[in-house]
C-alpha positions in Angstrom: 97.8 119.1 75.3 95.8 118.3 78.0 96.9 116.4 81.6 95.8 112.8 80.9 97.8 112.7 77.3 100.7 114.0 79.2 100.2 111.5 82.4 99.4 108.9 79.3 103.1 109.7 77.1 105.1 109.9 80.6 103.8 106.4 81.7 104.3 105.2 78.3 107.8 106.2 78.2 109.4 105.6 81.7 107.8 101.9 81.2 109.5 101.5 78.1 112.6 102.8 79.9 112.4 99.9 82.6 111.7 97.4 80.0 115.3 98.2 78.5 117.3 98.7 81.3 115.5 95.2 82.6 116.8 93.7 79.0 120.4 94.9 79.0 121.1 94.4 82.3 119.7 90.8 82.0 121.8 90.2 79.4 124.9 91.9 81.2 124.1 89.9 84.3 122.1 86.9 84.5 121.4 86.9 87.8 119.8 89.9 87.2 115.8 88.2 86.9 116.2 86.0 89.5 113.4 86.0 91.9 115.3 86.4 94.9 117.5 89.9 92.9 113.7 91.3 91.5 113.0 91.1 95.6 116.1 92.8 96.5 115.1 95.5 94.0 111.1 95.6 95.5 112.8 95.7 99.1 115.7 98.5 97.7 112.6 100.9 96.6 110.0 100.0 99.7 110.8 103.0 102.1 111.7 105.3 99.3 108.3 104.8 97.8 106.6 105.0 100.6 107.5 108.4 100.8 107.7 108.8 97.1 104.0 109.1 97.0 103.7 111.9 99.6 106.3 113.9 97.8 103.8 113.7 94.5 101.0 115.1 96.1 103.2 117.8 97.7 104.6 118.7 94.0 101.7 118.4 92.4 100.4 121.4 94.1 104.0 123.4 93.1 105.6 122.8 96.9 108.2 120.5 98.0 109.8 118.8 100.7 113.1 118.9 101.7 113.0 117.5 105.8 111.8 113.7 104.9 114.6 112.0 105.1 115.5 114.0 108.6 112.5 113.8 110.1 112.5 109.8 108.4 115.5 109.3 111.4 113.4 111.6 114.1 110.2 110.0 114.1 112.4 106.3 113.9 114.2 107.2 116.8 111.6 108.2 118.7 109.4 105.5 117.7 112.5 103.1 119.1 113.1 105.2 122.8 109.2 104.6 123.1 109.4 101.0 122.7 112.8 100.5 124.4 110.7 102.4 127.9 107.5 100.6 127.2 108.3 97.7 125.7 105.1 98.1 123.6 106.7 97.7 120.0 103.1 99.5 118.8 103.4 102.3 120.8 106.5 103.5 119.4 105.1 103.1 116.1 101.9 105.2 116.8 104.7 107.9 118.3 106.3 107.3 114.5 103.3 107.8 112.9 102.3 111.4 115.7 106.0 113.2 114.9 105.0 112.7 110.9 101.6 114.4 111.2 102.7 116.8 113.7 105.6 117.7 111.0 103.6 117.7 108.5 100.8 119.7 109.8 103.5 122.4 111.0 105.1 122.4 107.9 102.0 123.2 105.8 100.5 125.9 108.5 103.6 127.7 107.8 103.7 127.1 103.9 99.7 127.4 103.6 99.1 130.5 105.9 102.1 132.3 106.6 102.8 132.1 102.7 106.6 130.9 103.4 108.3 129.3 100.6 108.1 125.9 100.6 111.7 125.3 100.3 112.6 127.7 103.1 110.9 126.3 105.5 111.4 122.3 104.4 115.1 123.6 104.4 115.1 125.1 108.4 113.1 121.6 109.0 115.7 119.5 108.1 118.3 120.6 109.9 116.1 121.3 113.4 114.4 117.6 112.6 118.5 116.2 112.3 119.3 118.0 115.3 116.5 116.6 117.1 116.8 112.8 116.3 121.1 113.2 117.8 119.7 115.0 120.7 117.1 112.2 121.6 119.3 109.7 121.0 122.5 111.0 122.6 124.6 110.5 119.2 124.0 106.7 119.1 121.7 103.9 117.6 118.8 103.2 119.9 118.9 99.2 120.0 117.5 96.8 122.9 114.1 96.9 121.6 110.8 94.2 121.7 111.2 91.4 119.5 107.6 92.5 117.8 109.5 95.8 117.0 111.4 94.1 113.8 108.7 91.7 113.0 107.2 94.6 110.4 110.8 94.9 109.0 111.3 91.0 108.3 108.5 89.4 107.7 106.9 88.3 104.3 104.0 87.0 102.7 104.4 85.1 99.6 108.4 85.5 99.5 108.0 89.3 99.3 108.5 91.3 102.2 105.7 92.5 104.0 107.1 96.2 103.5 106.5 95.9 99.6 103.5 95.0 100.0 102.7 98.3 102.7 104.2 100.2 99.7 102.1 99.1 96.9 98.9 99.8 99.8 100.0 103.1 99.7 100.8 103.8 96.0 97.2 102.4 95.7 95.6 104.4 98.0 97.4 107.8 96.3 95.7 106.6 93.4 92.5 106.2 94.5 92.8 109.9 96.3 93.9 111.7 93.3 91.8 110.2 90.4 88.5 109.1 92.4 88.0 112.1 95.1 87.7 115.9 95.2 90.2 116.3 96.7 92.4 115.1 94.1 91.0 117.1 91.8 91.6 120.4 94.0 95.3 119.3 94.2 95.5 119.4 90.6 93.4 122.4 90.6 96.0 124.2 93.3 99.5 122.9 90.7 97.6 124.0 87.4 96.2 127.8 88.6 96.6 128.7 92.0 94.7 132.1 91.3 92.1 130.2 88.8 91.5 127.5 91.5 90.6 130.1 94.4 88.4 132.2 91.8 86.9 128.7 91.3 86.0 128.3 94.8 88.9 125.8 95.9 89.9 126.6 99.5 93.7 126.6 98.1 95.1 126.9 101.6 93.2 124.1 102.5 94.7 121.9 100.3 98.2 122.6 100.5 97.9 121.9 104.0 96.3 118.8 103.8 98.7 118.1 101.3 101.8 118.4 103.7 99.7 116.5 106.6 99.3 113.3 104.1 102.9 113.6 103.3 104.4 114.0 107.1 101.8 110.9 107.7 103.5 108.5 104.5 106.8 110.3 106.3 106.0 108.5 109.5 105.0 104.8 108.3 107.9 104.9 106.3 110.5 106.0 109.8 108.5 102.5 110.9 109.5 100.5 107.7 112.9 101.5 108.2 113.0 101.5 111.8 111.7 97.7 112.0 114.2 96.5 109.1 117.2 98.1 111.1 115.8 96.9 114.4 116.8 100.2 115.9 116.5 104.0 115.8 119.0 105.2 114.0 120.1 109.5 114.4 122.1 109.4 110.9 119.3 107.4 109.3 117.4 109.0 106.0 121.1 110.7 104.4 119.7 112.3 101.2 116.3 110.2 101.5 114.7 113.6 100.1 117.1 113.9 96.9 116.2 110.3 95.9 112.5 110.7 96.5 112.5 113.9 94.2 114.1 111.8 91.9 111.7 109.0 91.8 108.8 111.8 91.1 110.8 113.8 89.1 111.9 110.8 86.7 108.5 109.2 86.7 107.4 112.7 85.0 105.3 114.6 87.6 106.2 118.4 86.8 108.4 120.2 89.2 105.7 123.5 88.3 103.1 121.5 89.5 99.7 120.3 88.1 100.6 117.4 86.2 101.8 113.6 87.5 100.5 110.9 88.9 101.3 108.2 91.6 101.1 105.2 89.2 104.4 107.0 87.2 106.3 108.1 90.1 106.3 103.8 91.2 107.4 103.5 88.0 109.8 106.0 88.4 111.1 104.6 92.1 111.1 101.3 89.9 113.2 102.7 87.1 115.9 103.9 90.0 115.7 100.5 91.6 116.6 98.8 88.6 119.5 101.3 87.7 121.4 101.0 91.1 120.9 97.4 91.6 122.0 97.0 87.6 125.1 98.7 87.5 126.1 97.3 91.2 125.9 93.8 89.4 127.8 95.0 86.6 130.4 96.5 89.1 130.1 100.0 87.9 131.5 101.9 90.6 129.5 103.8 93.1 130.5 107.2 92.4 129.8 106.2 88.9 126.1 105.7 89.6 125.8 108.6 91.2 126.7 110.5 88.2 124.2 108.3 86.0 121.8 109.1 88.2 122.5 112.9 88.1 122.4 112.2 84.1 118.7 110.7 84.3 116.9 113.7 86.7 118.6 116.0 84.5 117.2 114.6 81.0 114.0 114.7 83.2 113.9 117.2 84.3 114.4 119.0 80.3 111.6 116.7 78.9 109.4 118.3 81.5 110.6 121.8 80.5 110.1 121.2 76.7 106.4 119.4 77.5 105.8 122.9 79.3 106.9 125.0 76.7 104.7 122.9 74.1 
């Protein structure tokens, strides 16, 4: 079968998904479809699919990324000592926005032309990027900052929060790169047949490490989401921000091999997680609970993707 049917049938079936957790958590909980809950769930997903659209482009080409949520807290905390000296709240967020490229771009020089493993050096990232963000901050929440600095974290237009709608920007303009430029098409190219894509002319290393430089970018604006909502910069910030990003992808039925996704199902897939954890926390299902539910769903997923493969 070829890419779109598969992109088509995942769509198809993680929207049917939402649909039914939507009904029987409605029914469960009323409260459920108010306006004000469906926010909390768009304002639950905002930073998560921010990033969540990086991490497609970065599997679609067979890597992955294991430092976001580390370097999430880094490039906050930075982006709060900046604006805590300068009292410019938009020069810390341009500092944000710097550590995510510079991340980014170091992460796919190493991964593009040194050839490391992806997951190696993501891994060694993570825990330098951790150390990093304590260091700066001396072990403690970086507060005391410009009034503009949490402006971007609580403001709204039309009763939704203006970070939902920075979110949607971004899911729309991973669309628009994938399915309406070349260089989507080489990213697909890269995930499908490495080998064939080179042989084809695609400057494979290229890609990849544009790839990684787009994703430590999305990695910056979302430290700034976060960052403004807490009105601070925050060292332990971003805890297991990478497992639930994977998840969104990984649920929404872009292939862990590569070659086969799209951003439009992994916001579907952030959406389908939204819906879970805010569900079952208004049904009172415990927490640890969820966690195991959750385990539950990227594990089915994770086998459809397997037996699409094998087909």
């Amino acid at each position: 079968m070829n890419r779109n049917f598969w992109q088509k049938l995942g769509g198809l079936a993680i929207f049917t998904a939402i649909l039914l957790e939507m009904f029987v958590f409605a029914a469960l909980a009323p409260q459920f479809l108010s306006f004000e809950n469906l926010v909390n769930v768009a304002l639950s997903i905002a930073v998560i699919g921010i990033l969540a659209v990086g991490m497609t482009f970065v599997i679609l080409t067979g890597g992955i990324d294991l430092s976001i949520g580390s370097v999430v807290a880094l490039a906050g905390v930075v982006a709060a000592l900046v604006a805590q000296k300068t009292e410019l709240a938009w020069l810390g967020f341009a500092a944000a926005l710097a550590i995510g490229l510079t991340v980014g771009a170091f992460n796919g020089l190493t991964i593009a032309y040194f050839r490391v493993p992806p997951f190696v050096v993501t891994l060694a990232v993570l825990t330098i990027a951790r150390g990093l963000a304590f260091i700066a901050s001396g072990g403690r929440s970086i507060g005391s900052l410009p009034e503009s600095f949490s402006r971007l974290g609580k403001s709204a237009f039309l009763g939704i929060p203006f970070s939902v709608w920075l979110m949607i920007s971004m899911f729309a303009l991973g669309w628009f790169l994938l399915q309406r430029t070349t260089f989507g098409r080489y990213v697909y190219a890269v995930g499908s047949n490495r080998e064939a894509a080179f042989l084809a002319g695609v400057n494979t290393k290229s890609v990849t490490f544009r790839v990684y430089v787009l994703n430590g970018l999305l990695v910056g604006l979302a430290a700034i989401v976060l960052a403004s909502r807490l009105g601070a910069g925050v060292p332990n910030s971003g805890l297991q921000y990478e497992l639930d990003v994977i998840a969104a992808v990984v649920v929404g039925g872009t292939s862990l091999s590569g070659g086969r996704g799209s951003v439009v199902s992994t916001l579907f897939g952030a959406i389908f997680i939204g819906v879970l954890n805010n569900g079952l926390n208004l049904v009172g299902i415990d927490t640890y609970v969820q966690k195991i539910v959750l385990g539950i769903v990227i594990l089915v997923a994770v086998l459809a993707d397997k037996f699409n493969r094998a087909d």
